[in-house]
Steps between C-alpha positions, in 0.01 A plus 500: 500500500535212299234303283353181659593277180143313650261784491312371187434221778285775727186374635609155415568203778672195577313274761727242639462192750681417843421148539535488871418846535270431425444810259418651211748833441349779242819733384505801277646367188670858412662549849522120698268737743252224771212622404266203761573166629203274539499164676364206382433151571854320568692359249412708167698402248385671175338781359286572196316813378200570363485827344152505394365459834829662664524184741814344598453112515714364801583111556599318794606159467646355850423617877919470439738398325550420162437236240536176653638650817220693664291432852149456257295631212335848480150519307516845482483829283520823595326829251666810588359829317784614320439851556360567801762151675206387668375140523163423315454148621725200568401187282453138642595227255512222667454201466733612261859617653849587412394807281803645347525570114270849363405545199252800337258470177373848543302461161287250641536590855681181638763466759680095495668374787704249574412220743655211674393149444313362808432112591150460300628804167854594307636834483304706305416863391184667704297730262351793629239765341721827665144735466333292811843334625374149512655177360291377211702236371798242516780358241683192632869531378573149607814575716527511895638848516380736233719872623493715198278559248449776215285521221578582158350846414208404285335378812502099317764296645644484858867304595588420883803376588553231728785509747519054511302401245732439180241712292370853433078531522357609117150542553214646335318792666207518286426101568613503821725192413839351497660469160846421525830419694815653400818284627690743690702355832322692785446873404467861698373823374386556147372799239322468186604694212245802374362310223454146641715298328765477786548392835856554690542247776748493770637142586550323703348528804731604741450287831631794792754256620597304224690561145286478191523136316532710158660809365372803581270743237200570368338264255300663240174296420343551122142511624344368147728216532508445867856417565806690541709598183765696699701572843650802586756400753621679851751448720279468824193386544189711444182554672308818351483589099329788365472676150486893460290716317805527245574113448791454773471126676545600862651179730608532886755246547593352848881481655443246758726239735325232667450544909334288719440806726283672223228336275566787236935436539766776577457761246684680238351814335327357217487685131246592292579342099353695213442327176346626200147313479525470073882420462580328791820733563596518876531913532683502793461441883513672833507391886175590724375360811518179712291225288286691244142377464269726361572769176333740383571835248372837412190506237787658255745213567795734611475394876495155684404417838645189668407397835735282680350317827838458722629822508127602477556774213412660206707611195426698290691436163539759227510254187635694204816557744497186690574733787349520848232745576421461852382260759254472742513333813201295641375373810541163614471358847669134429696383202255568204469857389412609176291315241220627266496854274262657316558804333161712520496808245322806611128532412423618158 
């Protein structure tokens, strides 16, 4: 019989989203085994978990659709226990809506979320204390459409990126506050660098039927500085960026034609760019799904996962090969498919 080259992953699980499943999928992470399938509030679009209460955060930002494009705005979040993939409670926001962008400070128990601006606020970040699950707090990032946010590790300093503004969100978590803009022409998903002193940007924002006005990359932003001291180019557009464990800059990149029948365009499969995070060197590329835009990887860095929403799938990457794994195929009952990840290890 021959070794499962994944069973170090045993008792470990991937959770991924169908957006108009709408679902949240729990597989085996050694054998791409469904392990549960839990539905949620429609629309979720990402996923963040907290492993010292073992909850996995769930957002849902339209009733459907996507940015821009979508029927109205969801206020909703959705706390699934990770191990028994039950629902604990589904959160309210509102007034505040559009929730999107997750991010965890387990140190001092606080979940951030990403919010749309509204007629009488501007996009902002929604604090919340993640022991009693209510918001406690707000941080105005001064842009309509705040979509992704991260935090650097120490817990200090937050960056969203706005899809129209021309300006990535620095803001202070401790005061709560707004303390700087760096120029950056319209930016997707970002990931902060272990110790801080980083942030890698994708830019621009890629409009679903329209060409970006500027070349394609990801802009890396000195956070002391606040402003960008390098680009690290690609030939497509890109959406999602994410750094491993082991210092690998992770970016899905879109293959895309214009079509007036589709607000996302006809597809190509898009590919999954791997830089290194210190020297900037592109390692090396390889094709995965329809429209990539979530990644994730392994705690030990040697596997991605990249969920592409058109062709509503999962790949799973093995990154010291640049070779593919496996994939998974989600749900979907109209054009959006597969969205947010969120790797959950197995309880210690």
């Amino acid at each position: 019989m021959p070794i499962n080259p994944r069973s170090h992953l045993a008792g470990d699980v991937l959770a991924a989203v169908s957006q108009s499943g709408p679902t949240v999928s729990f597989f085996d992470a050694a054998t791409d085994d469904l392990l549960d399938r839990v539905e949620v509030t429609a629309q979720p679009h990402e996923l963040c978990f907290d492993p010292t209460q073992r909850l996995l955060w769930c957002s849902s930002a339209y009733h459907s659709g996507y940015y821009n494009a979508h029927s109205g705005h969801c206020t909703k979040l959705t706390v699934i226990d990770a191990d028994t993939r039950r629902i604990v409670e589904v959160i309210d926001l509102a007034p505040e809506h559009g929730p999107h962008g997750l991010a965890l400070d387990p140190a001092r128990r606080r979940l951030y979320v990403s919010v749309e601006a509204s007629a009488d606020r501007p996009g902002g970040v929604v604090v919340i204390d993640t022991e009693t699950r209510r918001p406690i707090g707000r941080i105005d990032t001064d842009a309509p459409g705040p979509h992704w946010f991260a935090i650097s590790p120490d817990g200090r300093t937050g960056f969203a990126t706005n899809k129209e503004a021309p300006f990535v969100s620095v803001v202070d978590l401790g005061r709560g506050v707004l303390t700087a803009k760096v120029e950056v022409p319209g930016s997707e998903g970002l990931a902060v660098s272990p110790d801080g002193t980083r942030a890698y940007v994708a830019a621009p924002y890629l409009g679903f039927a329209a060409k970006p006005d500027s070349a394609p990359g990801i802009r890396v932003i000195d956070a002391r500085s606040a402003s960008v001291t390098a680009t690290l180019p690609t030939e497509h557009p890109v959406l999602p960026v994410h750094l491993t464990s082991t210092g690998k800059l992770l970016a899905g990149e879109t293959r895309a034609i214009p079509d007036p029948d589709s607000p996302l365009g006809r597809q190509a499969p898009g590919l999954l760019t791997v830089f290194s995070a210190d020297t900037h060197r592109h390692l090396g590329s390889v094709d995965i799904g329809l429209f990539p835009l979530t990644i994730t990887s392994s705690p030990d860095g040697r596997l991605a996962y990249v969920s592409s929403i058109v062709s509503s799938t999962v790949d799973i990457i093995d990154l010291d090969t640049l070779t593919p794994v496996s994939r998974l195929t989600l749900p979907k009952l109209a054009e959006a498919g597969a969205h947010g990840l969120a790797y959950l290890p197995r309880p210690s």
